[in-house]
KOLNUTOR-106580 format. One line per field, with one value per residue (C-alpha): residue in one letter; residue number from 0; chain; z, y, x. Coordinates in Angstrom, 3 decimals, padded with zeros to 6 digits. Example, Ala and Ser with C-alpha at 12.3 -4.5 7.8 and 13.67 -1.06 7.14 Angstrom:
<pts>
bagu <- (A, S);
mifi <- (0, 1);
zanu <- (A, A);
w <- (007.800, 007.140);
v <- (-004.500, -001.060);
u <- (012.300, 013.670);
</pts>
This chain:
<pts>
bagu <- (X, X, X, X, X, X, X, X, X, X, X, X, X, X, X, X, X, X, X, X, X, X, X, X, X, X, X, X, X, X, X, X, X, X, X, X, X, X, X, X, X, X, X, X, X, X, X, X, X, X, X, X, X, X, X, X, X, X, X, X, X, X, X, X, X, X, X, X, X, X, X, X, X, X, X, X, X, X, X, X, X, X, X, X, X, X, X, X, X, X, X, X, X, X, X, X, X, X, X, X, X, X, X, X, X, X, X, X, X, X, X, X, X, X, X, X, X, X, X, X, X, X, X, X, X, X, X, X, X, X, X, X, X, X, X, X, X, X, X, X, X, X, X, X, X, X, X, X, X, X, X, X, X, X, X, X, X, X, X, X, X, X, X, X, X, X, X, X, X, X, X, X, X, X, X);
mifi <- (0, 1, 2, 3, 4, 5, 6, 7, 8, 9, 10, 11, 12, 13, 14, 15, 16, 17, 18, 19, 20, 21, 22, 23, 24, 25, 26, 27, 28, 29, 30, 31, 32, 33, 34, 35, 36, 37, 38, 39, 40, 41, 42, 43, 44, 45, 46, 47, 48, 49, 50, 51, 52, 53, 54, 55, 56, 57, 58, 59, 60, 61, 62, 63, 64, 65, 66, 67, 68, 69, 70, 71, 72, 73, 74, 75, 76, 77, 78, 79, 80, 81, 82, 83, 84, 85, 86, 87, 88, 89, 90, 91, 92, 93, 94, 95, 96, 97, 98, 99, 100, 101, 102, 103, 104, 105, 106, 107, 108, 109, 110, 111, 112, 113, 114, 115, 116, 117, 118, 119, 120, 121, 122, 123, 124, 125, 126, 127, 128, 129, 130, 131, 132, 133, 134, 135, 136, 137, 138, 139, 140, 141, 142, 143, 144, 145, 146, 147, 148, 149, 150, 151, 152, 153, 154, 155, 156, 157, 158, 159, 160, 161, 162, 163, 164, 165, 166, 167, 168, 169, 170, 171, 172, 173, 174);
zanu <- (A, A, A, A, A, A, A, A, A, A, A, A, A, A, A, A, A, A, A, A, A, A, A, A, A, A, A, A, A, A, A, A, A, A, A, A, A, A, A, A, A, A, A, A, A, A, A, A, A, A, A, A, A, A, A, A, A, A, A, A, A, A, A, A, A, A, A, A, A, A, A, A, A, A, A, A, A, A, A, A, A, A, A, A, A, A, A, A, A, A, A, A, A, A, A, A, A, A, A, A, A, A, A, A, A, A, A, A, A, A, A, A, A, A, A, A, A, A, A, A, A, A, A, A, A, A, A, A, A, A, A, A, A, A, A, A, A, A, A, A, A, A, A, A, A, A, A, A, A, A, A, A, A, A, A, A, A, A, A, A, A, A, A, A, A, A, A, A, A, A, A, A, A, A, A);
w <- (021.672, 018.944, 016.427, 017.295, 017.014, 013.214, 012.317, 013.805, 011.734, 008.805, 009.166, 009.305, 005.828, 004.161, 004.687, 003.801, 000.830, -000.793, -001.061, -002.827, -004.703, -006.233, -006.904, -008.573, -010.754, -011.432, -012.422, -015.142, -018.496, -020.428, -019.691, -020.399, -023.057, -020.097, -022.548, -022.820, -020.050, -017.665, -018.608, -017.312, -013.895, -012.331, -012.655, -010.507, -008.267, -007.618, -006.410, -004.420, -002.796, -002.239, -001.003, 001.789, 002.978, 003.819, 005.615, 007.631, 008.445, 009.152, 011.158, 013.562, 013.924, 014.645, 017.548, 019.166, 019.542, 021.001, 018.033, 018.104, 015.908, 012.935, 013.287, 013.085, 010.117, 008.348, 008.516, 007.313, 003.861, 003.997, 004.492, 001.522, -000.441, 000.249, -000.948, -004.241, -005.238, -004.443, -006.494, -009.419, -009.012, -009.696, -012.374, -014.452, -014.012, -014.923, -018.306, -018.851, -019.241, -015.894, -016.912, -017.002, -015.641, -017.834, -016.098, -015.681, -013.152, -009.762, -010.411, -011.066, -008.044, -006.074, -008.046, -007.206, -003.622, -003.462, -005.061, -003.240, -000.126, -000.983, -002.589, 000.481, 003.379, 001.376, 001.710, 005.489, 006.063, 005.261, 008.216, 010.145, 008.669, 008.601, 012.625, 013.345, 011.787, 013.634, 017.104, 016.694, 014.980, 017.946, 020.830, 021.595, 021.779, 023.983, 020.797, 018.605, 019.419, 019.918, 016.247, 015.299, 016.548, 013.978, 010.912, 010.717, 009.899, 007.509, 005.903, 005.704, 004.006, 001.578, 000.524, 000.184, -002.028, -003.590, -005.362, -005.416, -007.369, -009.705, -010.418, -011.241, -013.819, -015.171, -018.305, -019.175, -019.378, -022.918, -024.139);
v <- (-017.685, -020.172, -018.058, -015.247, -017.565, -018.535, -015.344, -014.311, -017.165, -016.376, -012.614, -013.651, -015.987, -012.950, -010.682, -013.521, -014.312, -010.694, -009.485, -013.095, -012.712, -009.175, -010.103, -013.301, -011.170, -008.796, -011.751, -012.704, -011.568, -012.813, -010.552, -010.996, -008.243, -006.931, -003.690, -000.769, 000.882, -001.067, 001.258, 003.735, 002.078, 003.967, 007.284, 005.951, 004.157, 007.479, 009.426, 006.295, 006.643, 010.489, 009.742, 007.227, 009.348, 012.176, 009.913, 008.441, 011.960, 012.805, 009.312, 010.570, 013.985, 012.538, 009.875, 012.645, 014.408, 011.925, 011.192, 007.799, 007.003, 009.264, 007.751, 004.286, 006.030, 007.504, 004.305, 001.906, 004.274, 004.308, 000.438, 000.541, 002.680, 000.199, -002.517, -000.762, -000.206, -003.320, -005.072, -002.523, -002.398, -006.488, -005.906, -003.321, -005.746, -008.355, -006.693, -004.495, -004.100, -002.700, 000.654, 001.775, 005.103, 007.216, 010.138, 009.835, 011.445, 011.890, 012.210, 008.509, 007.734, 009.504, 007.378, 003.975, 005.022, 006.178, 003.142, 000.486, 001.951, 002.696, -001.416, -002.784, -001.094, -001.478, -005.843, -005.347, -002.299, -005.534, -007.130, -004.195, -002.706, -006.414, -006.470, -003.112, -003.722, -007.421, -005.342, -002.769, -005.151, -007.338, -004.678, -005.211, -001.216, -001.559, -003.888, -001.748, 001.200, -001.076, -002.050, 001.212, 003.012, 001.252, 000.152, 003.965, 005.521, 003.336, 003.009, 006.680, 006.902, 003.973, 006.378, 009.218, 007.277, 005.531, 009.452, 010.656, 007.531, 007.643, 010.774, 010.338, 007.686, 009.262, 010.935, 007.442, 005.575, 004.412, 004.228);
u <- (-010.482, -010.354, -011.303, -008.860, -005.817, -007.427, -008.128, -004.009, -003.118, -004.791, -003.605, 000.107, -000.735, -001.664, 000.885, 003.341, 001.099, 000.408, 003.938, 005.069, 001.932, 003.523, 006.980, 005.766, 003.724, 006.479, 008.568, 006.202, 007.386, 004.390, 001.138, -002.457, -003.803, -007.171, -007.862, -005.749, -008.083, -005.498, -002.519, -004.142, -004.644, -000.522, -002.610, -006.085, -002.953, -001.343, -005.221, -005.868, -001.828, -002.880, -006.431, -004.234, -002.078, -004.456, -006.478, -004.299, -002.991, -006.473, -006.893, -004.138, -005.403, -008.672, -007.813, -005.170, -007.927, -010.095, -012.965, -012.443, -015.354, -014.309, -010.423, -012.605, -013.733, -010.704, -008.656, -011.562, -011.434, -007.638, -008.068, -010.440, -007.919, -005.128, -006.968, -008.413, -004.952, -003.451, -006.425, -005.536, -001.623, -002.206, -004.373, -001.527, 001.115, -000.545, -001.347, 001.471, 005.237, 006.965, 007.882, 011.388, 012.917, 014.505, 016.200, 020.046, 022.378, 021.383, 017.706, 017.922, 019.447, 017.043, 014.645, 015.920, 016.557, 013.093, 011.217, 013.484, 012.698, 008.925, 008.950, 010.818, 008.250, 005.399, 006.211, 006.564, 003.513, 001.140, 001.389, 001.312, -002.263, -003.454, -002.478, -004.017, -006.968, -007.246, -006.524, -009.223, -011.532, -011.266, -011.430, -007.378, -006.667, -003.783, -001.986, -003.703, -001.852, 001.583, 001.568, 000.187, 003.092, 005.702, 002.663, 001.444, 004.368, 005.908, 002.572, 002.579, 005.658, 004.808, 001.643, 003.909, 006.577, 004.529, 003.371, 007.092, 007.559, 004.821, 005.516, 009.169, 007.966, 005.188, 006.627, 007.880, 004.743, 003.822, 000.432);
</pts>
């Protein structure tokens, strides 16, 4: 049992710790010159969003219809995906200039609605994929599929936005 509450623990530090981690970084006006190779990472960011949100829609189709072991499956590569593109979201804004939107009118407000929303759920989906994967990891279905219920969705959506977005900004990228 002892390890379960550290491990809980340690779960709830990270998904307090990752989303400060971010906005810190975003903060940062001064960046560190990696190669130009990094300005390229928005466009790997947006396949790895993609590759996400297929798999978790394949994840669900998977477990609704009972194949537990290739859900286990799906979400450990959509697990893997997230955390690819977290490691290489950090490493772009660490090196590069945030990227401003230029479209005007309502297409900007779309924008903005769109990447607040995506920005805001994608601080609080941490927790929830953190939990999930704590639940299944530890044999806790019945919590799995509580936390599942709320942490899919909105991680779904994140995926989702998170293309919209990039592809709202993508003719604004300078390289």
């Amino acid at each position: 049992m002892e390890i379960k509450w550290v491990s809980r623990k340690l779960v709830n530090a990270v998904s307090i710790a990752i989303p400060l981690v971010v906005a810190l970084l975003l903060g940062i006006r001064v960046k560190f010159d990696l190669g130009v190779w990094t300005k390229y990472l928005p466009h790997l960011n947006a396949v790895l969003n993609s590759a996400t949100a297929i798999l978790l829609v394949a994840g669900w189709f998977a477990i609704k219809n009972n194949k537990r072991e290739l859900h286990r499956r799906l979400m450990t590569m959509a697990f893997y995906c997230g955390s690819v593109f977290l490691v290489t979201y950090v490493l772009y804004h660490f090196s590069n200039q945030s990227t401003h939107f230029g479209g005007e009118g309502i297409i900007k407000n779309v924008y903005y609605t769109l990447l607040i929303s995506h920005i805001t759920l994608a601080a609080i989906v941490v927790y929830f994929v953190l939990m999930a994967m704590y639940f299944a990891l530890n044999g806790e279905f019945e919590e799995h599929k509580r936390i599942v219920k709320w942490g899919h969705p909105i991680w779904l959506y994140v995926s989702i936005t998170g293309v919209i977005v990039y592809l709202m900004i993508s003719p604004y990228y300078v390289y």
